[in-house]
N, C-alpha and C positions, 0 to 999 in steps of 0.2 A: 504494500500500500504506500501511494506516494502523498507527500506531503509539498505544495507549493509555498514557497515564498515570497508573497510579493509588496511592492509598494511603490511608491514614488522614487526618483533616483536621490540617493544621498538619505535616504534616512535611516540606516540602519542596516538595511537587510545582506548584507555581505557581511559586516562586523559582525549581525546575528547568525549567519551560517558558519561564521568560523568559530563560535561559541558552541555550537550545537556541534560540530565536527572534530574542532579541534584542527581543524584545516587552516591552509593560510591564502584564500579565494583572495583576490585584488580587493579592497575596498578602500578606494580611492577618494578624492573632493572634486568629484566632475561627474555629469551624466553621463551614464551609459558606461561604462568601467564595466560592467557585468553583459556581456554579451552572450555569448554561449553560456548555457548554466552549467551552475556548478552542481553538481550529487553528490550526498553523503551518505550510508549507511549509519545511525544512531543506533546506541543501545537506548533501551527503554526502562529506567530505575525501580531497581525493585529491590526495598530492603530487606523485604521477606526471605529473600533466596540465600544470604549468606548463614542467617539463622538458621533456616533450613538445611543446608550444609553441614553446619555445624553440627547435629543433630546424627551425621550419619558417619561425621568424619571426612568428609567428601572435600577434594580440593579443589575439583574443577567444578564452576560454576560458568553456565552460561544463559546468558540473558536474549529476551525477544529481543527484535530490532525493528527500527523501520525508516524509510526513506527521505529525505526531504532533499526538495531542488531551489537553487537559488536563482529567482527567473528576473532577467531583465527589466531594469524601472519601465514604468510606465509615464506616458506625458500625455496631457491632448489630444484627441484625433487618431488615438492607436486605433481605431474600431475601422479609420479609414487608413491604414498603414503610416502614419507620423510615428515619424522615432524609429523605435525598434517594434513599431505596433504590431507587424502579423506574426514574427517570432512570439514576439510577450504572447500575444492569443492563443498561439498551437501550444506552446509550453503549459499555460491556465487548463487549457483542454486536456493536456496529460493527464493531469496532478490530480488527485482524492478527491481532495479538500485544500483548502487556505489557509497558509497564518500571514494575516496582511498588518505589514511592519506600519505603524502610525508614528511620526515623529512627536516629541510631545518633549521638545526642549529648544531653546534657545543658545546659538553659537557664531557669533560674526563669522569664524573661521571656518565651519559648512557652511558651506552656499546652500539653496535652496531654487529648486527649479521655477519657481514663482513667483521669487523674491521676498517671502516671509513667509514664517509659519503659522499654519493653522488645519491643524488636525482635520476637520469637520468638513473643512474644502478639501485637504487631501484624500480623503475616504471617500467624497461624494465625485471627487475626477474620476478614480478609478470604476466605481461600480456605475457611473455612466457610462466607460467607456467599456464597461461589460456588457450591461444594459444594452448598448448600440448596436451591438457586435449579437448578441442574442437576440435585436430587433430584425436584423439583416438574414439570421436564419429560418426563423420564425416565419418570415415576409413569403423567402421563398419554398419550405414544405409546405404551409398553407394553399400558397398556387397548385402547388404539385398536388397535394390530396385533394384540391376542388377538379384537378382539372382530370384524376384518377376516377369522378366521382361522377364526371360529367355521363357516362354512359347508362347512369340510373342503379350501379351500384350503392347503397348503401351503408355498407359493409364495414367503409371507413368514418363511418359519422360521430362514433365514438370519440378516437382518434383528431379530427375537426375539432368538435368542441371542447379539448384540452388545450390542443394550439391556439383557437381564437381567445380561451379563457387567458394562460400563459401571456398571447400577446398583447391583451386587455391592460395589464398589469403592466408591464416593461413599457408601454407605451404611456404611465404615469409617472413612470421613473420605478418602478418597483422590483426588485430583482425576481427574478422566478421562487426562490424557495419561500418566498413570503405568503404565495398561495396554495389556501389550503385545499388538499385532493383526498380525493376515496384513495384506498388500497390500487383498486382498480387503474385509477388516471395517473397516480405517483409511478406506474409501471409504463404506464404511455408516455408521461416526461423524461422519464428516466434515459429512455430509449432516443429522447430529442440532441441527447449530448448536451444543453444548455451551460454557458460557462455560470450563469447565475443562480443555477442551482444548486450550486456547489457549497458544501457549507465553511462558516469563516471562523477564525478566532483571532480577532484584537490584538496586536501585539504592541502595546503603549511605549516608545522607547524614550527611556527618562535621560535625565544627566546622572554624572557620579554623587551628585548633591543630593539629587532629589529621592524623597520618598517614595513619590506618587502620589502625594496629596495637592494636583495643584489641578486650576481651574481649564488645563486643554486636558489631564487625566480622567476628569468628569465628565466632561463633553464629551470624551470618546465612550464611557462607561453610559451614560446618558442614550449616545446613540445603538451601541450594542443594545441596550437594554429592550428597544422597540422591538428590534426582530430577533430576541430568544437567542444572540450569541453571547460568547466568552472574553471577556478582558483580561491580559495575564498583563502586567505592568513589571518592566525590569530595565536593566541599564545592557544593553547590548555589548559595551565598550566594555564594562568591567565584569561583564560576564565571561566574554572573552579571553580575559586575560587572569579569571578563577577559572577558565579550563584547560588553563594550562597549565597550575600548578600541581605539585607531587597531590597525591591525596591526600596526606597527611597536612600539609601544611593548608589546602583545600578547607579540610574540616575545618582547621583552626580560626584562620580566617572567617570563615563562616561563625563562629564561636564569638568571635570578636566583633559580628557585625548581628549578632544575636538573632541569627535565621536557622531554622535546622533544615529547610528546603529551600534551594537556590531558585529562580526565577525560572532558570534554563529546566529546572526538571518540575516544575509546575505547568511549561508549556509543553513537554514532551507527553508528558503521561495526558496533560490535557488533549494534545492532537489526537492520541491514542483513544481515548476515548471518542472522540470527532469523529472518526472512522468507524465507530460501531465494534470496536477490538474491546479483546479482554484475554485475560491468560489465566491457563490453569498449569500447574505445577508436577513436576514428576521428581523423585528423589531415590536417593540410593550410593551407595558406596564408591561409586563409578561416576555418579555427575547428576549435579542438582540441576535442576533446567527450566526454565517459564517457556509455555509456547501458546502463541497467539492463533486464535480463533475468531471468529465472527461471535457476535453477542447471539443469541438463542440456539446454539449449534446444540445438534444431540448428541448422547457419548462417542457412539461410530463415529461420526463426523471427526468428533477430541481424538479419537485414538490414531484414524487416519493422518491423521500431522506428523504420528510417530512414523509411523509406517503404512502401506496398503495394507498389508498381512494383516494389521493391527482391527482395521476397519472390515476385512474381507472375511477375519475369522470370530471376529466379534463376539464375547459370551457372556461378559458382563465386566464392571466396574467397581471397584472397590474402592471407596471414595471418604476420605476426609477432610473438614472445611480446616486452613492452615493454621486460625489462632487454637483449635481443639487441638491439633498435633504438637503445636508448640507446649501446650499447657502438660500435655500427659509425657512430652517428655521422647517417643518413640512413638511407631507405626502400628509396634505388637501391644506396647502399655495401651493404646487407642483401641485394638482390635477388642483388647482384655476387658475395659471399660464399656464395651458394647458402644461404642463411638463411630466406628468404620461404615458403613453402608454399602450394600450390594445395589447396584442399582441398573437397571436393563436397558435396552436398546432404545428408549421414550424417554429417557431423562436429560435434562438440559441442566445442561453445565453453567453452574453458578461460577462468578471471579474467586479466585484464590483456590478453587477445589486442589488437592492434593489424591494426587490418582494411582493408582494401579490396576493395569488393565490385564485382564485372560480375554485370552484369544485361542482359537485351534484354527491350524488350517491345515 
């Protein structure tokens, strides 16, 4: 699952992918510095695993991961190719979902494509120029299905009236995921590719000063708040350069600046969720491991991650939720306590399960 990151040029979003990577992506004081994106594979934070670990004696821990691309700023007029507009597009198109970088500080020495800051204008450039861009698609499958339709087929009227609804909306300035669909029509949008349906998360980038307690902080939390997304607020620059230190001194730092979760793993685990992801855990003497599923997945499905065999010979699950295995101490003290649960081919995998699968094949 990939994760986009986008914004305006110059406000963060390269300093933020070398936070999250640990990479050293150009992030320069001029637009367009980010030309081709950058990818990163991410681990996905999970304090539970070492505990777990611990538990079994185990050294090797491996952690979910997942993607994020650092895509080309955006300016003006990308919907009609300005700038780097139909790259930025196809890139948007890629990506999951969104963490769209907001600047939300004051600097003579970045420039600013606009010539000053203001959150609230930069948020409303870009998701117009998605808006646009999803108006132009919209315009033309609409012809296409009337003109599919003209022989007296039917068939696709369904279909019609999601796009005219869809283009209802975009044509107020509304982004697509704003409106709401049956089961049914959210599988007919789905299928439109829309880059506005795509869901967002805030990424408020502060100074090293700042808390987050200031008045463009608000205004972005203000605007999320309308359409049901996520504001993580953090300083891009100095998270940066907390991903580059030892771990140890990491903590420390962190100790001193009295956080026990950094900014950068409030947005990750947050993206993670955005996606509809969630991990359940396997342990043992051999390697403690989270592995990522889709949120209602059935055990078959959990097991197949391990393996096909896993999911092909399927016979049940043996399952304990993590803070119960922590507290008794082992897997067998759990089994002992009548804790462990057997549970069949119907059961949906809750976050944190701790699993042991049989299988025959």
């Amino acid at each position: 699952m990939k994760l986009g990151i986008l914004g305006l040029p110059n406000v963060g979003k390269s300093t933020l992918f070398n936070a999250l990577t640990a990479n050293k992506a150009e992030a320069a004081n001029y637009p367009f510095c980010t030309i081709e994106p950058n990818v990163g594979i991410v681990q996905v934070p999970d304090e539970r695993l070492p505990r777990l670990a611990s538990l079994y004696n185990c050294k090797k821990i491996v952690y979910t991961t997942m993607e994020f691309v650092d895509i080309a700023g955006l300016v003006k007029g990308a919907s009609k190719g300005e700038g780097l507009g139909n790259k930025f597009l196809s890139h948007v198109r890629e990506a999951d979902a969104l963490v769209h970088v907001v600047r939300c500080f004051e600097d003579e020495n970045i420039t600013h494509v606009d010539g000053s800051v203001s959150p609230l204008r930069d948020i409303e450039t870009i998701e117009l120029e998605l808006v646009l861009a999803d108006l132009d698609t919209l315009s033309r499958r609409i012809d296409r299905t009337k003109a599919t339709m003209k022989g007296g087929d039917k068939k696709l009227m369904p279909e019609l009236e999601v796009q005219q609804k869809l283009y209802s909306a975009l044509e107020q300035g509304l982004p697509a995921r704003s409106v709401k669909l049956t089961k049914e029509e959210q599988e007919i949008a789905d299928a439109l590719f829309l880059l506005t349906t795509k869901k967002v998360i805030y990424c408020a980038n502060v100074s090293e000063t700042d808390n987050g307690d200031n008045d463009m902080v608000k205004a972005v939390k203000e605007y999320a708040e309308k359409e049901g997304s996520e504001v993580i607020v953090l300083c891009a620059q100095m998270e940066s350069e907390l991903a580059l230190l030892p771990p140890d001194e990491k903590e420390l730092f962190m100790e001193e600046l009295g956080v026990t979760c950094s900014g950068l793993d409030q947005l990750i685990k947050s993206s993670y969720r955005l996606l509809g992801l969630m991990s359940f855990l396997t342990a043992g003497e051999k390697e403690t491991r989270a592995w990522t599923i889709k949120i209602g997945s059935k055990a078959p499905q959990a097991a197949g991650k391990i393996h096909s065999d896993f999911e092909r010979g399927f016979i049940r699950a043996e399952i304990v939720d993590y803070d119960t295995l922590i507290e008794c101490g082992s897997f067998n003290v759990a089994k002992e306590r009548g804790k462990v649960r057997s549970e069949g081919k119907e059961y949906v995998m809750q976050e944190g399960d701790v699993v042991l699968f049989r299988f025959n094949v």
